[in-house]
C-alpha positions as CSV (number, residue, x, y, z in Angstrom):
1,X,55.2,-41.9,126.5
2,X,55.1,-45.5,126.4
3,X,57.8,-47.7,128.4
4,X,59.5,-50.8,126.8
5,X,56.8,-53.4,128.3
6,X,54.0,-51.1,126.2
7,X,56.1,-51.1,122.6
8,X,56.9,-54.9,123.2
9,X,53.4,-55.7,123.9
10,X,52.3,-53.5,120.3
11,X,55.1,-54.5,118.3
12,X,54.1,-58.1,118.9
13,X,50.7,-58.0,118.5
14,X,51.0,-57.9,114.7
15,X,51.3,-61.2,112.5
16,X,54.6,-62.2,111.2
17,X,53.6,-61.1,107.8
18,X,54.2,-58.2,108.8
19,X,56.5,-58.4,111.5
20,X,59.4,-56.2,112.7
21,X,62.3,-56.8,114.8
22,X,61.6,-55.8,118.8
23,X,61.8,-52.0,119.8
24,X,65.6,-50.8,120.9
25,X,63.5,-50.1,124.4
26,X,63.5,-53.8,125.4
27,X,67.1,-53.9,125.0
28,X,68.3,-50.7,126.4
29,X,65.9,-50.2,129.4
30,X,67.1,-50.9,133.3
31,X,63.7,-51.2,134.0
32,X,62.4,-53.7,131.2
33,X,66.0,-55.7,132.3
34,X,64.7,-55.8,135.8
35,X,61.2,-57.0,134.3
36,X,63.3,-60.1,132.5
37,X,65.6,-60.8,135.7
38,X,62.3,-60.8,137.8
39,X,59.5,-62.6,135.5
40,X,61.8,-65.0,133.3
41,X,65.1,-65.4,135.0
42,X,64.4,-65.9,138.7
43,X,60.8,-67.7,136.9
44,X,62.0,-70.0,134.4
45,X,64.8,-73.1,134.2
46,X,68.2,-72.1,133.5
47,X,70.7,-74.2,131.6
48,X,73.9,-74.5,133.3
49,X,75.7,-77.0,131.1
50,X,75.8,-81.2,130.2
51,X,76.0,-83.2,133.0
52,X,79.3,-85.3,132.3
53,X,81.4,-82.1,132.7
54,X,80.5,-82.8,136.2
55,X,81.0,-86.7,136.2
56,X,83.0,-87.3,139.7
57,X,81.8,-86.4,143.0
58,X,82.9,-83.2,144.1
59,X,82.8,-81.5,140.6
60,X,80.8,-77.8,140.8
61,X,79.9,-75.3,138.9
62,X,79.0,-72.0,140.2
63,X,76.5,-69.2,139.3
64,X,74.7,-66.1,139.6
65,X,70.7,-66.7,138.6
66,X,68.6,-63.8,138.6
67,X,71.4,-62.4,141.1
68,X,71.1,-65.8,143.2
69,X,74.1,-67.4,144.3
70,X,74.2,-70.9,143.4
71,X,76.4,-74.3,143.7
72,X,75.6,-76.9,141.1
73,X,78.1,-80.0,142.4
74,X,78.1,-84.2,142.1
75,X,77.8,-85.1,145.6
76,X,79.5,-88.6,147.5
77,X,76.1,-90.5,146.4
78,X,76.7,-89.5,142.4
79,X,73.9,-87.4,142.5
80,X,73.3,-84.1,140.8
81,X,72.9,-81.0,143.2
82,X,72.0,-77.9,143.4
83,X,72.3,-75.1,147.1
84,X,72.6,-71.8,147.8
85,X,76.6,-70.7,147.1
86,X,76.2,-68.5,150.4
87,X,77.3,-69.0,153.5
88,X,75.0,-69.5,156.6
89,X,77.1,-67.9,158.9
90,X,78.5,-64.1,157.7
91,X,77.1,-64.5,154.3
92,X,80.1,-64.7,152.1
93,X,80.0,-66.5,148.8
94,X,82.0,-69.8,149.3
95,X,83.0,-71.2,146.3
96,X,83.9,-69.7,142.8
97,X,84.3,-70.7,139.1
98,X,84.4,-74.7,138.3
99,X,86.1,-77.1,139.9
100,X,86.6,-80.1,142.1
101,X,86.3,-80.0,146.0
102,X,86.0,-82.3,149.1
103,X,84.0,-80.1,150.9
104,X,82.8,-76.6,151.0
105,X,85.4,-74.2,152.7
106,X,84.1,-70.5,153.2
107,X,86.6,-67.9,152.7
108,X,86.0,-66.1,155.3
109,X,85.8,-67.6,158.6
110,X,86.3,-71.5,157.0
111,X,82.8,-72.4,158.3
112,X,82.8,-76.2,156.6
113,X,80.0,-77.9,154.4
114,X,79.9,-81.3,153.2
115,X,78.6,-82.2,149.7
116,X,75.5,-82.3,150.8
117,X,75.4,-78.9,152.3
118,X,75.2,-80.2,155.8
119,X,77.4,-77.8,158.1
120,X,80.7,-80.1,159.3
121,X,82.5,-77.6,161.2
122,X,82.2,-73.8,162.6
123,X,85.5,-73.0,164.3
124,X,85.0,-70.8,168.0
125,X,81.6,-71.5,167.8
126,X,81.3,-73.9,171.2
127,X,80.6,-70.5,173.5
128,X,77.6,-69.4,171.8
129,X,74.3,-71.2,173.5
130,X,72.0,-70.6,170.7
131,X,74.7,-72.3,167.9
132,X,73.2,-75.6,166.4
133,X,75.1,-77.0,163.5
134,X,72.0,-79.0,162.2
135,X,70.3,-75.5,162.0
136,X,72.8,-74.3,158.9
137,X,72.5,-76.4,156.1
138,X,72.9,-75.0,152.9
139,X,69.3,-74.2,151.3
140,X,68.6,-76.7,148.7
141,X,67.7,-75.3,145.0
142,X,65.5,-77.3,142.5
143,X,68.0,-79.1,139.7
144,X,67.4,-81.8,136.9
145,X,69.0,-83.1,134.6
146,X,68.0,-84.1,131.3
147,X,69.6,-85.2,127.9
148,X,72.4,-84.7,129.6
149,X,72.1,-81.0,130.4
150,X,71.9,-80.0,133.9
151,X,69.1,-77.0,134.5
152,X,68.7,-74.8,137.7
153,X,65.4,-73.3,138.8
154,X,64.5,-70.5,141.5
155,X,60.9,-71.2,141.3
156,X,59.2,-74.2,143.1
157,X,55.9,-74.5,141.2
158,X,57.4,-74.6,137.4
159,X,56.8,-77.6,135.2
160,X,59.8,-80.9,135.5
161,X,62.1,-79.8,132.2
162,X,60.9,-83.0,131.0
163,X,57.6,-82.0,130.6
164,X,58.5,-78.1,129.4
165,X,60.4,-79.8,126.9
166,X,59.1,-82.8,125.4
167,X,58.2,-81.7,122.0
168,X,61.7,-81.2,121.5
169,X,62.5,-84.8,121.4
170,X,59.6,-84.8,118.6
171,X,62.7,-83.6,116.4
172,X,65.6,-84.9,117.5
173,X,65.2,-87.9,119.9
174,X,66.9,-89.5,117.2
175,X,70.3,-87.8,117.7
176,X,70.2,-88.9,121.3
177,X,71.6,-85.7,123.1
178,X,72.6,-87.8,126.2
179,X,75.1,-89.7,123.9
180,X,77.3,-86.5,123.3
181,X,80.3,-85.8,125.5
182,X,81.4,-82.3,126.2
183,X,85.5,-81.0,125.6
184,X,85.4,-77.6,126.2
185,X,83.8,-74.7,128.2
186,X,84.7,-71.2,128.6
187,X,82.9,-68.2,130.0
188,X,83.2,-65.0,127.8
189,X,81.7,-61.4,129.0
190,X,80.6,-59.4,125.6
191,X,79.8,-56.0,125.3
192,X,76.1,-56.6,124.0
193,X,72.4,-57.5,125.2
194,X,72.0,-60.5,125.8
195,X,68.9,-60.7,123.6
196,X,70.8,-59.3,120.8
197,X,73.4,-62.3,120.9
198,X,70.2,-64.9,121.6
199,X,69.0,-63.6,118.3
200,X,71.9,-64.0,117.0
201,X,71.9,-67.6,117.5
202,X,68.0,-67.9,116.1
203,X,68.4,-66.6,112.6
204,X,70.9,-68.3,109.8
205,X,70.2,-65.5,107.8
206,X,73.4,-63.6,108.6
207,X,76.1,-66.1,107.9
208,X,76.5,-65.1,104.2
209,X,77.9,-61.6,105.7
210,X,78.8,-61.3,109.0
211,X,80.6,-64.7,108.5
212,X,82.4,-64.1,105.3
213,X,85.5,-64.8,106.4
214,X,84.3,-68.7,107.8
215,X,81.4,-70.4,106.8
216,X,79.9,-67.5,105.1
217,X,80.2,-69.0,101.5
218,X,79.1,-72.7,103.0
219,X,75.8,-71.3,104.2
220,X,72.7,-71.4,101.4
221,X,69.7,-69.0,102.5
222,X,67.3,-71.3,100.1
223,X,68.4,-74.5,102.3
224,X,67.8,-73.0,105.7
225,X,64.2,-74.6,107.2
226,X,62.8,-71.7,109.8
227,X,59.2,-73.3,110.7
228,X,56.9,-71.5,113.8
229,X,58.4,-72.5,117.3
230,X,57.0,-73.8,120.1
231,X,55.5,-72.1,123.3
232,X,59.3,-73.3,125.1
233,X,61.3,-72.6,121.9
234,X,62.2,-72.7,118.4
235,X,64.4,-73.9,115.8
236,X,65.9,-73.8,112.3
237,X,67.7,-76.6,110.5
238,X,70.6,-76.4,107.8
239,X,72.3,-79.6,105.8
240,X,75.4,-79.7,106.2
241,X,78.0,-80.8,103.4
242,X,80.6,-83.6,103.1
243,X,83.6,-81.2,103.6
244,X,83.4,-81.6,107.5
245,X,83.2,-85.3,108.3
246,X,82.5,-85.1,112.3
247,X,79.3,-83.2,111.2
248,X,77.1,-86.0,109.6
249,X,76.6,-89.1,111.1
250,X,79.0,-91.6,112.0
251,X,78.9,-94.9,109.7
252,X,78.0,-97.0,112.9
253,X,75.0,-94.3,113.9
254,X,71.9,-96.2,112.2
255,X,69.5,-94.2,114.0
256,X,69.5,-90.9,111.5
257,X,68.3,-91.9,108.0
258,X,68.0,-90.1,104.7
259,X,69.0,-86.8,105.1
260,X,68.8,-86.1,108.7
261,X,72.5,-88.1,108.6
262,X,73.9,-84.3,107.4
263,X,71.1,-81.6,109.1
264,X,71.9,-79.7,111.8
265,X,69.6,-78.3,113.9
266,X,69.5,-74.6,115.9
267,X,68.0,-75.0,118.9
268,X,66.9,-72.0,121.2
269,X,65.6,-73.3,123.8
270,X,64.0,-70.3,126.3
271,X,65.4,-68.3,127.8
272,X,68.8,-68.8,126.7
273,X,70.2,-72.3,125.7
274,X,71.3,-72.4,122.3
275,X,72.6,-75.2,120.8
276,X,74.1,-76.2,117.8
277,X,73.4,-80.3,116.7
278,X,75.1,-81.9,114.2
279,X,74.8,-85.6,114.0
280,X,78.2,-85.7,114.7
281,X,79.0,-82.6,117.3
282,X,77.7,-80.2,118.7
283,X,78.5,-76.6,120.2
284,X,76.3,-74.5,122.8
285,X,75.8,-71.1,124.5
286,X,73.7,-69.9,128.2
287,X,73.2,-66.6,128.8
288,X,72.1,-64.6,131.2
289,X,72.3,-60.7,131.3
290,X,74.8,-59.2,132.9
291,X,73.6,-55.4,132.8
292,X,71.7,-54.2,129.9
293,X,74.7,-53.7,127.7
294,X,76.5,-57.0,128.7
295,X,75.8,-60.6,128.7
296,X,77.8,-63.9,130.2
297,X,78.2,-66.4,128.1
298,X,78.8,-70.2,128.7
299,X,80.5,-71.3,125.9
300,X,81.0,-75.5,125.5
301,X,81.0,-77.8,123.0
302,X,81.9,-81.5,122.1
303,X,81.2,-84.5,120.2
304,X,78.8,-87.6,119.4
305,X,80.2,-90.7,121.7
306,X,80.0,-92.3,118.0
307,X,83.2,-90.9,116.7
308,X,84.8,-91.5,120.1
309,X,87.3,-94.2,119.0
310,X,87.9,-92.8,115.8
311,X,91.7,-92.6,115.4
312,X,91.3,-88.9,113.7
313,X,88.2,-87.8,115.6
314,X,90.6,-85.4,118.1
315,X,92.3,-83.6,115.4
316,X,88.9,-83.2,113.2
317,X,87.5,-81.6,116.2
318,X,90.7,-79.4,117.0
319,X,90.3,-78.0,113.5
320,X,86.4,-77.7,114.2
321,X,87.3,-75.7,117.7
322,X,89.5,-73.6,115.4
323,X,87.0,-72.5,113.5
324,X,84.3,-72.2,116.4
325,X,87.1,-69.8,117.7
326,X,86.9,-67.8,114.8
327,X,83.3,-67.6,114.2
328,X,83.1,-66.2,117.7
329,X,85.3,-63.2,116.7
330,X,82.7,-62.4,114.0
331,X,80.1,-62.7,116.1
332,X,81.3,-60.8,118.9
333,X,81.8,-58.0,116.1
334,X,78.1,-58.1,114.5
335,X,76.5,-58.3,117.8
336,X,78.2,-55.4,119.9
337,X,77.5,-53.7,116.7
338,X,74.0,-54.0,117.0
339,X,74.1,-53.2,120.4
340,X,75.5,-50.1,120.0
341,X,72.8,-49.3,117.0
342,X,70.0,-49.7,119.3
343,X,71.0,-46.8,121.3
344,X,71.3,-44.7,118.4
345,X,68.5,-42.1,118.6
346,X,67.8,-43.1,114.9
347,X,67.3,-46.8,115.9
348,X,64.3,-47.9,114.3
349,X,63.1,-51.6,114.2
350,X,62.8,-52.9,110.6
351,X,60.5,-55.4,109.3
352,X,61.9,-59.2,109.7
353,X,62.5,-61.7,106.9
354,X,60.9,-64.9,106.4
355,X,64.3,-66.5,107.6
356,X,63.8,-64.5,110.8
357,X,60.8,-66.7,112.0
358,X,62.5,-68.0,115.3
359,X,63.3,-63.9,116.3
360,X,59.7,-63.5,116.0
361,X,58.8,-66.4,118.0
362,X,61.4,-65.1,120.7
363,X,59.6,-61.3,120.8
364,X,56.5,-63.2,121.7
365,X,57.7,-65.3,124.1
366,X,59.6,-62.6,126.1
367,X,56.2,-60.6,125.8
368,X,54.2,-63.2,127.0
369,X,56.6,-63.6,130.4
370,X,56.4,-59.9,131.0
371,X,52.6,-59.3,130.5
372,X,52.1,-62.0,132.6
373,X,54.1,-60.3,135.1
374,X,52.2,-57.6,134.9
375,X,48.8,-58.7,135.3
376,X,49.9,-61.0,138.2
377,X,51.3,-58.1,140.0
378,X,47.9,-55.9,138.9
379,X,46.0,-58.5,140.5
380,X,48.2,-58.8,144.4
């Protein structure tokens, strides 16, 4: 009996003439999950939000990567920075959640780290001989930032994110993603995998249904644009209409021309930042699994600096957060729905449609990842 590793690898071996969607294996299996934590997770660069969230010194973020502790913070010097969210002394996790903090207080015996990670102060520690507090500095963890989202890495030797991802500026340098400013970001726990929801994102082709009830009858299957992806990820576009203003591009924006002012493109970026670019706003998830049947969400969003002195930009974008809102709910619905198809004993993949390009391109990156694993671990 094959495992999930061995359906993946023959289910993506065929063209995407003939393609179907990934066996219910890859999504159900502990073991394949452990394959994706181990090759892609604790491998790859991991999205943890835009950068002007954390704009003052002392703003963090914390996270679990690959089941990692980690700090993401703006230290004293304005710098972006990344450590190890455990402590060096009883190994407690210090700090939680977002926030803003002076220093970095463990909960459990208030062993003190500056913003740097330097250790300031170990109370009751002055009778042990061995006790050095230069010796317990908070391990540093590879972060960059660029376009104005911040990324995270376990691994040491993988490519600067400028480099992984340069060919996406070959499609939308011209919206200039460092120009957007971010209002909102929630965390949201749903009871699917987290492929299913990454997928989700990828494909345009379910808004007519699963989004009947919002932008179900604004969405034209013969508009959407689904071309082959790239090896770091792929994307579809849509045009937008006039009946949301903050989507198209500003009157003082003279960088987008022709129609570009009103497309909007889907960005998946691998493994699992999704974003949503309007010329105007734009909207984004991370992921990262949380179990086989659960995923974590980051869920932010904001707008284009151009509209930023508008006198009805706020309200346009309250209304546009409404909806957002809303189209989450139908998500959620259509996605734990799937989830709890694919461990139906009838599950059966079914053959994908042409405006399903970017899940195909997904199957064969997560393939690629985990036969890689394999033959690296063949070959220790």
């Amino acid at each position: 009996m094959k495992d999930a590793a061995e359906e993946l690898r023959d289910n993506t071996a065929l063209p995407f003439t003939q393609a179907r969607a990934m066996p219910p294996s890859v999504y159900t299996s502990e073991a394949f999950l452990a394959l994706e934590t181990s090759s892609i997770f604790a491998n790859e660069w991991f999205c943890v939000g835009r950068a002007d969230a954390l704009a003052n010194a002392g703003d963090y973020v914390t996270l679990d990567l690959a089941d990692q502790p980690i700090i993401v913070l703006r230290d004293k010097q304005g710098a972006l920075k990344a450590m190890s969210n455990v402590c060096r002394h009883r190994m407690s996790t210090l700090l939680e959640g977002r926030g803003n903090t002076r220093s970095i207080v463990c909960p459990y015996h208030a062993w003190t780290y500056n913003l740097d990670g330097s250790l300031r102060g170990a109370p009751a520690m002055d009778q042990n001989e061995g006790f050095c507090k230069t010796d317990y500095s908070l391990p540093d963890i590879r972060c960059e930032e660029w376009q104005g989202w911040v990324f995270v890495t376990l691994n040491p030797a993988v490519p600067p994110v400028a480099v992984q991802l340069a060919q996406v500026l070959d499609h939308v340098a011209d919206y200039n993603m460092a120009n957007y400013s971010e209002s909102f970001f929630e965390t949201h726990i749903w009871d699917t995998n987290w492929k299913v929801l990454a997928e989700n994102f990828m494909e345009s082709y379910h808004l007519p249904v699963c989004h009947a009830g919002t932008i179900g009858g604004l969405s034209k299957l013969n508009e959407m644009i689904c071309p082959p992806g790239e090896a770091a990820f792929n994307y579809h576009t849509i045009l937008k209409d006039e009946s949301l203003r903050i989507a198209l591009a500003h009157p003082s924006n003279t960088r987008l021309k022709g129609e570009r002012r009103r497309m909007t493109y889907l960005l998946a970026i691998y493994p699992s930042l999704l974003i949503t670019l309007t010329p105007g706003y734009f909207w984004y998830l991370t992921l990262h699994p949380h179990g086989v049947g659960q995923v974590k969400i980051g869920f932010g969003g904001g707008m284009s600096n151009d509209y930023a002195n508008d006198p009805d930009a706020q309200d346009n974008f309250k209304q546009l957060k409404t909806l957002l809102d809303a189209v989450n709910v139908e998500d959620k619905g259509c996605t734990e729905k799937v989830y709890r198809g694919l461990r139906s004993q009838a599950a059966e993949p079914g053959h994908l449609s042409h405006l399903e390009r970017p899940n195909y391109d997904f199957a064969q990156y997560i393939n690629a990842r985990i036969q890689a694993a394999d033959q690296k671990q063949d070959q220790s």
